[in-house]
C-alpha positions as a Markdown table, in Angstrom:
| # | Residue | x | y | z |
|---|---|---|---|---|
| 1 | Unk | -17.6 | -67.1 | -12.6 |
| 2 | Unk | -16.7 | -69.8 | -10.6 |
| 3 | Unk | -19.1 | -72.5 | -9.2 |
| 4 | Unk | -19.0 | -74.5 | -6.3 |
| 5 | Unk | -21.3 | -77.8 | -5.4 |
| 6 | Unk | -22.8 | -78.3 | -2.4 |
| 7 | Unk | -23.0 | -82.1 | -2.0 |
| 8 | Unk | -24.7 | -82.1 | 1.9 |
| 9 | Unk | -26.6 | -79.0 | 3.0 |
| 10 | Unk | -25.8 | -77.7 | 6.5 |
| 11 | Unk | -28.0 | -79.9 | 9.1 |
| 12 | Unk | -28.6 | -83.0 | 7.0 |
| 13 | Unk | -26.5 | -84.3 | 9.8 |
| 14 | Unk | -27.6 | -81.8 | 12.8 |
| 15 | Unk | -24.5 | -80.3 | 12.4 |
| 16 | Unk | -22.2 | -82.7 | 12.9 |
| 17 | Unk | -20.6 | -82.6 | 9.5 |
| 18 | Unk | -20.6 | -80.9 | 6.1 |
| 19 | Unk | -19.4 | -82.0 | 3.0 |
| 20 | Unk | -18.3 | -79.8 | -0.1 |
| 21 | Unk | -16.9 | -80.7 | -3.2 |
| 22 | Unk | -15.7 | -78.7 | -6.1 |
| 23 | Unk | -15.6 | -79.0 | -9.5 |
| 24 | Unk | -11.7 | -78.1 | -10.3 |
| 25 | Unk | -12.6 | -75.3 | -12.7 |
| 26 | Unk | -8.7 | -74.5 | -13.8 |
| 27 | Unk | -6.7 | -72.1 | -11.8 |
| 28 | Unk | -9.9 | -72.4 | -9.1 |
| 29 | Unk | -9.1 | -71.2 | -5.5 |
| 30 | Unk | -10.9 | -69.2 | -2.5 |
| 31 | Unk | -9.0 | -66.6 | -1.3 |
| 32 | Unk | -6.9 | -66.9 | 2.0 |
| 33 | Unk | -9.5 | -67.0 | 5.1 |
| 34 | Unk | -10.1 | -68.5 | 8.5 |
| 35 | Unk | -13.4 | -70.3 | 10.2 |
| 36 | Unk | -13.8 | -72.4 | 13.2 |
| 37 | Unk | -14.2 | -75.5 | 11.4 |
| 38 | Unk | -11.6 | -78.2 | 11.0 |
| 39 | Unk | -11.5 | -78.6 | 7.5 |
| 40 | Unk | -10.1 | -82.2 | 5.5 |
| 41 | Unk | -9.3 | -81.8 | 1.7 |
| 42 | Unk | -9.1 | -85.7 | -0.3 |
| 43 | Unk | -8.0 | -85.0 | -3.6 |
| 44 | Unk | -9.6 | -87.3 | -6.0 |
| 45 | Unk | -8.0 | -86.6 | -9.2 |
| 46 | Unk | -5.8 | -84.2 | -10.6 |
| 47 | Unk | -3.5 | -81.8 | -8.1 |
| 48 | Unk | -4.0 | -79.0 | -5.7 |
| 49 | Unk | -1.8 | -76.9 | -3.8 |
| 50 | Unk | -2.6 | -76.2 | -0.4 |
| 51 | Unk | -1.0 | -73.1 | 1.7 |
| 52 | Unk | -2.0 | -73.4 | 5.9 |
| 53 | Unk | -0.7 | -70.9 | 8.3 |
| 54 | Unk | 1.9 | -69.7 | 5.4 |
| 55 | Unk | 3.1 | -73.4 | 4.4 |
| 56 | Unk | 2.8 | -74.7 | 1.4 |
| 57 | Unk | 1.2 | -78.5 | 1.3 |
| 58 | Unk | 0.4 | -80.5 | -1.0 |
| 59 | Unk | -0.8 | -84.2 | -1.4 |
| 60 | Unk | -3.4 | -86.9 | -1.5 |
| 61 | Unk | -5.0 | -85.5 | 2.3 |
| 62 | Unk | -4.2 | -82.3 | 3.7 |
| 63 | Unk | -5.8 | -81.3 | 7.2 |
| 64 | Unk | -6.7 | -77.4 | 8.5 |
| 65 | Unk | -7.1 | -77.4 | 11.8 |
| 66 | Unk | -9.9 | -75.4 | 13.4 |
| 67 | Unk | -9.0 | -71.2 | 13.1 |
| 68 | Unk | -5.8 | -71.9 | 10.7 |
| 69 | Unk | -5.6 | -69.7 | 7.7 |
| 70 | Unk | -6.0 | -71.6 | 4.6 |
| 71 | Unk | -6.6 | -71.4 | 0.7 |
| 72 | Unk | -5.8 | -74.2 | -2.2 |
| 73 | Unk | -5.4 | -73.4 | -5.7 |
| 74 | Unk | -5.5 | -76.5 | -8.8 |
| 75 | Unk | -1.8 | -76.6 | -10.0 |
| 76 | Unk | -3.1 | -79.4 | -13.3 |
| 77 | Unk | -4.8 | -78.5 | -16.8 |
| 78 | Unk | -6.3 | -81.9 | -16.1 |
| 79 | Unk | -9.7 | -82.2 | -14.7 |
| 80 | Unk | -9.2 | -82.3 | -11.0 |
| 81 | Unk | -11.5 | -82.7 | -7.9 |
| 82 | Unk | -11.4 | -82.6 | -4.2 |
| 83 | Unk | -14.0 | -83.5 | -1.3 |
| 84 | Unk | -13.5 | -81.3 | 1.3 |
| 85 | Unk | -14.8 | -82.0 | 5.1 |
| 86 | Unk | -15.8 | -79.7 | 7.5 |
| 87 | Unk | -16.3 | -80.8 | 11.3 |
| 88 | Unk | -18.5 | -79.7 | 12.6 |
| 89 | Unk | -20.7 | -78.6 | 9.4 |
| 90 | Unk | -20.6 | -75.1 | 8.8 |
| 91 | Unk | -23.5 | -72.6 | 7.3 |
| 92 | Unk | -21.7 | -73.1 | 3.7 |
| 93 | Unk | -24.4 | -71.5 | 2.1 |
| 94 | Unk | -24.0 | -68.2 | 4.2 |
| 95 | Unk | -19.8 | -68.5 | 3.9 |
| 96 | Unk | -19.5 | -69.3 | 0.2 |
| 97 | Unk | -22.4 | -65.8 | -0.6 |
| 98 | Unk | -20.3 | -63.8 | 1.1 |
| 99 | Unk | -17.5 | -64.9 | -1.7 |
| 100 | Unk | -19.6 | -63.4 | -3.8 |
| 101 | Unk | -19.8 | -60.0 | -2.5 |
């Protein structure tokens, strides 16, 4: 089982912005998807790969623009986190359930 934090719930800024972090569980990745939101990962510590639209990214700050298909996967045995922005917020509750379908 995976788990994933919710640091801001959806509206605590009427929308304007969400902000998700997760916890870096090894080999932890969502699967290749799309949504409107532009989405901003900030790695904190450890390292991530990042594929967008088929490339392969990686780095300190990656940026999905809005619609882009997108997935990341931690690459380190050592703890890792990320934060991860979403403008505008997004219903993460709703999107991360269906994960679990």
């Amino acid at each position: 089982m995976q788990t994933f934090f919710i640091m801001l719930a959806f509206g605590v800024f009427a929308g304007h912005r969400h902000s998700p972090s997760d916890p870096g569980a090894p080999g932890y990745g969502p699967p290749p998807h799309r949504h409107y939101e532009t989405e901003v990962f900030l790695v904190l510590e450890g390292r991530y790969l990042y594929e967008v639209d088929g490339n392969l990214a990686a780095g300190d700050l990656v940026g999905v623009p809005s619609g882009a298909a997108h997935a990341f996967t931690k690459v380190s045995d050592l703890p890792s986190r990320q934060l991860v922005l979403m403008l505008p917020a997004m219903d993460a509750v709703g999107f991360f359930s269906d994960w679990g379908s």
